[in-house]
N, C-alpha and C positions, 0 to 999 in steps of 0.2 A: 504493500500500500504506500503510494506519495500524497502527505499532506503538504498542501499550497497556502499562504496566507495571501488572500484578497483582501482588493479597497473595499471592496462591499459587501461580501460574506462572511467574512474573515477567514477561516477555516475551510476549508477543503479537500473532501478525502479523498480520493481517484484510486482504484482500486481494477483488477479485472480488466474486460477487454479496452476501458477509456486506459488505462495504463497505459495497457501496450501501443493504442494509437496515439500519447501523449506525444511522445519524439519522432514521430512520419514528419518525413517534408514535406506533406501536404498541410495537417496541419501547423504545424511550423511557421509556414508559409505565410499564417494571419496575423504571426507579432509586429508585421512590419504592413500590415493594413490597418488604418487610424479607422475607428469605428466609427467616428464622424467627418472623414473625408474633408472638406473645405473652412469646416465651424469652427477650430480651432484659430483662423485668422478674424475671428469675432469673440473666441472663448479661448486667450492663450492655453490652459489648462487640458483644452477638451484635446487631449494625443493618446487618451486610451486606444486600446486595439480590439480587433476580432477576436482574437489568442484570446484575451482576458475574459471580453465577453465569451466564448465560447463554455470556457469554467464555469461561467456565474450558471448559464442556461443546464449544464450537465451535473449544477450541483440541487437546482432547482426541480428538475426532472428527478433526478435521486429521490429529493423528498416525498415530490407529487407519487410517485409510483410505490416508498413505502407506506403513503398512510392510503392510496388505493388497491393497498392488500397484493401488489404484483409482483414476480418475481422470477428465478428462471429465464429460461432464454428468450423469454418476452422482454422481460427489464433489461436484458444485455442487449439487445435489439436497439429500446430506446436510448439506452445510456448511450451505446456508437450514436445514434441517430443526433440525440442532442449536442453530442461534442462536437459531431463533422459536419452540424447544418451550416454554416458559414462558408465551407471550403471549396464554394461554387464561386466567391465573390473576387472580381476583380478587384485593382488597385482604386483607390480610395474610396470603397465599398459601393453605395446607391449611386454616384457622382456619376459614371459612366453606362450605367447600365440599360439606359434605353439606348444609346447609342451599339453597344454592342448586339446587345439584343437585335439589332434591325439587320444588321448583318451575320449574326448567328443560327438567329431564333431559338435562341436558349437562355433563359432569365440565372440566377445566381443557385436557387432550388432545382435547377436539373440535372441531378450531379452522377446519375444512374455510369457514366463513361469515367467519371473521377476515382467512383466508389471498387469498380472493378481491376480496374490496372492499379496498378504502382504498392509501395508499400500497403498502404494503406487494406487496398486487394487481399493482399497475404493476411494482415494480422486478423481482418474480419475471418478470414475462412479458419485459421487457425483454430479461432473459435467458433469452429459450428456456425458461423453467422454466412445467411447469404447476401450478397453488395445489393444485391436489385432489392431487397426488404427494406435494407436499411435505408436504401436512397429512396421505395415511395414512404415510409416516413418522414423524411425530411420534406417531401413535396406536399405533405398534410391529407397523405391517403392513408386510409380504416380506421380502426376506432380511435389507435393509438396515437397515429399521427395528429390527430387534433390537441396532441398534449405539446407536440412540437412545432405544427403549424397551424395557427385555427385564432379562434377569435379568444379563448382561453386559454393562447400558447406560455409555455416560460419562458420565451423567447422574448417576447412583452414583458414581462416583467421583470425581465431581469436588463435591457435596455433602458428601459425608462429612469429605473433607480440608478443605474448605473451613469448613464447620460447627464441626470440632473450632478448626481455628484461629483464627476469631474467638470463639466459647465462650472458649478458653482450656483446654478438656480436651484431655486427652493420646489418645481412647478412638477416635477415627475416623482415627488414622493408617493409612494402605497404603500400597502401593507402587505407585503407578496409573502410575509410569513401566513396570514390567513389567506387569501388565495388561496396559496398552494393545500391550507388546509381544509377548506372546504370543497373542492370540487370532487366529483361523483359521477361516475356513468347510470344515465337512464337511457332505457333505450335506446345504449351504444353509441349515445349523445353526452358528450363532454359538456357540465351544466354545471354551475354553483348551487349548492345544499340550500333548503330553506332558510329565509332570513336573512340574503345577501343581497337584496337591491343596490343597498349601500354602497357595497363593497364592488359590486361591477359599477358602479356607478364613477366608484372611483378609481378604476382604470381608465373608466373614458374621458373624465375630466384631466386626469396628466396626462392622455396625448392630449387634448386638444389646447393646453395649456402651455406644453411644450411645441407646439408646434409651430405657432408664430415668433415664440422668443429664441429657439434653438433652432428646428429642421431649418426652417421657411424664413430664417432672420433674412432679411434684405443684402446685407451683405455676402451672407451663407448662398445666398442663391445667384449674385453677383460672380462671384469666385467661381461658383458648380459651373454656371454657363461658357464661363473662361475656358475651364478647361475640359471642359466638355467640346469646344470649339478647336481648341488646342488638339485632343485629341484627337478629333475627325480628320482634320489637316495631316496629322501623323498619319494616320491610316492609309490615304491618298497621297498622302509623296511615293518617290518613287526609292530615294533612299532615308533613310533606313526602311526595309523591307518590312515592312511590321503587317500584320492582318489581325484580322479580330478576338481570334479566338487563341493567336499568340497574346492580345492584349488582356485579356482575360486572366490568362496565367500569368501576368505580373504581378510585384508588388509595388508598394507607392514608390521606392528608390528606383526602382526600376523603371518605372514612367517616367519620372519624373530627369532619370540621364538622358532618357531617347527624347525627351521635349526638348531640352539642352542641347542634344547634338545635332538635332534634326533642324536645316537652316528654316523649314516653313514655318517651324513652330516656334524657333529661338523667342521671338518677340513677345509672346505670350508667355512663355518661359519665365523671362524678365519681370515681367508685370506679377504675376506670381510668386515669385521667389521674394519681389522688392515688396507685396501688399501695394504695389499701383494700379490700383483696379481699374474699371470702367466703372462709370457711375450713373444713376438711375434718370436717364430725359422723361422718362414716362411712368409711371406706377398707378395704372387706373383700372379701377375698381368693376368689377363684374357686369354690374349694370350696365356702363359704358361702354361696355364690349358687344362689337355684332356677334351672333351666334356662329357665323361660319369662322370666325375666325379663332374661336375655342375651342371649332371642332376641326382647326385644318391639321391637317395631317404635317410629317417634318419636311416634304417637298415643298408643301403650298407656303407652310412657315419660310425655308429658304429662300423661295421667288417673293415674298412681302420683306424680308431683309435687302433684297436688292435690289427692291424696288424705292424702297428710303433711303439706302445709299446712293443711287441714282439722282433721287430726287432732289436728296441732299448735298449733291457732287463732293460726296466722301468713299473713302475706300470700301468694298463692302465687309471686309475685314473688323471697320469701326463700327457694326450694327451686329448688336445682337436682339432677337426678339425674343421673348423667353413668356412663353405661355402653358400657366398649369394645366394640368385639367381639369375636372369640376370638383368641387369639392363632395368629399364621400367621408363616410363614419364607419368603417366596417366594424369597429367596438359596439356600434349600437344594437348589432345579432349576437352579441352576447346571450348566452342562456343561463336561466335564473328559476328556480322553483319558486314558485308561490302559489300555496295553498294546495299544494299537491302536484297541481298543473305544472311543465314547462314553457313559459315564455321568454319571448326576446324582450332585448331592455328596453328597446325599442319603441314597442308596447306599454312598460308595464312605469317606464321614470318620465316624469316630466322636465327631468333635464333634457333629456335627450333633443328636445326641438329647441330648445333654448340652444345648447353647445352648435346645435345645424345652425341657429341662425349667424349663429358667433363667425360659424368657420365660413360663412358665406359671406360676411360683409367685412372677412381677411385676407380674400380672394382678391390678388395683384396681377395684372398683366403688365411685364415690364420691359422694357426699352431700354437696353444699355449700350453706354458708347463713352470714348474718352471724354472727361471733363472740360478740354476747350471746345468740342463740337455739340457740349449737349445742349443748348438751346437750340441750336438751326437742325440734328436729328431729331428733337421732342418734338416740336412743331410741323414738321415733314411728316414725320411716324402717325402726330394725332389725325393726320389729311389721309395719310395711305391708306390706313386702316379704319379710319371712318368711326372714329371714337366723338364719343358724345360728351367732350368736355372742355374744359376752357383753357387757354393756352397758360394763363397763371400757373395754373397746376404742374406746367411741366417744368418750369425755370423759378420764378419769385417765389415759392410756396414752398416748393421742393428745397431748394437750398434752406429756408430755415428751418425747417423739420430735419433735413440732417445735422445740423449746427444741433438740433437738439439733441439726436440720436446719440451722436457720437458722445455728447456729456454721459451718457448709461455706457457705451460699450467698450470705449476704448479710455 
């Protein structure tokens, strides 16, 4: 048995087959993947990794599965499951993964080819375990897999605490000691015991608490676009030779030489490394946005980027458009016993329409570009795109809201 001392569990026992895939280069492979990818230039602190996370989820699941009475080569199943759910994830974890994704078609959960070859390969089999079980576990297939992927995962709770604590924010606290000790299968449905509204209640309020001030910070998503741009440019040079699903199997040093070396990307490189960002010509709110342009796809977004640069007779390099998608709650199917019945939380809290309306009216569509072109991109961008707002908003307004911002984050 290896006891580990964690920031946030403390203790740690690893035992059995997480043991032996404790030292695979695959896992491995996520001490040098930062869990929050970009946020760390808005949260110096935030440089925890996957590795870490990985434990917190494998120590989490340990729990959940003794007080669900499981054990045997069921439990040995999950325990792999929970420690190698991550080992799908590229370099600076979520930051690139629709990009690869479009070129793969394979999200960070598809790890069914990772799980089979390599080390890793061997030490499952070693132990009776077969790779394809353990990988549709980690993709949140059969019962079990909803303990590691699902609206009840440890995966959530062991992020959220762990995020808010290196952040330094107060906003992702729970109590994932009770979690873990209330859930129950009915039905072959992963559900909280009676008496838990509360308690789902309050994993929905730290994400959605977290999400404005940490995932979705302005900056945080300034930086993701950067190099997320950064990236696609690498993938399309012709040297260095990089392809997708070689980028996939990086880690962040790793990307982050070949942005450096690679003359397309150098410049973005820079800006990165120095924190000289682009900065925000547009940030408008849901309402003001036409529907087709929420719902355009990353070509139709590319052709409206070059179409502002155009308009705006700047490089289209200086134009990023950066559109989320809609806003969603997948916390609020959470399942919960009350009064025998299972229902979603959905149903059953009146927070839940309250936190929808919150994440709706924190819904940004934004426009970024260097700081001396962002009045004449803001202005261009609110015509192209046929936004319903006023030009203040993009230059006189904007500037003093950041002047305020930055008094909180930096």
């Amino acid at each position: 048995m290896t006891t580990i001392k964690d920031s946030v569990h403390d203790h740690i026992r690893i035992d059995g087959v997480a043991q032996d895939l404790l030292d695979t280069p695959e896992l491995q492979r996520l001490r040098n993947i930062r869990q929050l990818g970009t946020v760390s230039l808005v949260y110096p602190s935030a440089n925890h990794t996957r590795f870490e996370h990985s434990l917190g989820v494998y120590h989490l699941a340990c729990e959940a599965l003794e007080q669900l009475g499981v054990s045997g080569r069921q439990a040995d199943r999950v325990h792999a499951a929970a420690l190698l759910h991550d080992i799908g994830h590229g370099p600076f974890s979520h930051n690139l993964e629709s990009l690869t994704y479009r070129r793969t078609g394979r999200y960070h959960d598809d790890v069914h080819g990772l799980l089979e070859d390599g080390q890793v390969g061997d030490v499952l089999r070693e132990h009776d375990l077969e790779p394809d079980a353990v990988a549709d576990l980690i993709a949140g297939e059969g019962r079990f897999g909803q303990l590691v992927s699902g609206e009840l995962d440890v995966d959530r709770m062991d992020y959220l605490v762990r995020d808010a604590h290196h952040t330094g924010v107060p906003y992702g606290t729970i109590d994932h000691g009770r979690l873990v000790r209330e859930l129950t299968f009915t039905d072959d449905e992963l559900v909280l015991d009676e008496g838990n509204v509360q308690t789902a209640e309050s994993l929905l309020v730290a994400r959605a608490l977290m999400n404005p001030a940490v995932y979705s910070h302005s900056v945080a998503r300034i930086s993701k676009a950067m190099l997320r741009r950064a990236a696609e440019r690498l993938l399309d040079a012709p040297e260095p030779d990089v392809d997708a699903a070689s980028l996939q199997r990086m880690d962040d040093h790793d990307l982050i030489v070949a942005l450096r070396s690679c003359e397309a990307t150098s410049q973005f490189s820079r800006r990165l490394d120095h924190r000289n960002l682009y900065k925000r010509a547009v940030w408008a709110e849901i309402d003001d946005v036409p529907g087709g342009i929420i719902e355009a796809d990353h070509e139709s977004i590319r052709e409206f980027e070059h179409e502002i640069a155009d308009d705006a007779d700047v490089d289209p390099e200086c134009v990023i458009l950066d559109v989320p998608g809609r806003p969603s709650m997948t916390e609020s199917t959470t399942r919960v016993v009350v009064n025998g019945d299972i229902r979603r939380l959905g149903q059953q809290s009146p927070l839940v329409e309250a936190l929808r309306a919150a994440q709706y009216s924190q819904w940004r569509l934004g426009v970024y570009t260097p700081p001396e072109m962002r009045e004449r991109v803001g202005r261009t961008a609110v015509d192209v795109l046929g936004l319903d707002i006023e030009g203040a908003l993009v230059s006189e307004v904007r500037d003093g809201l950041d002047a305020t911002l930055d008094q909180f984050v930096e």
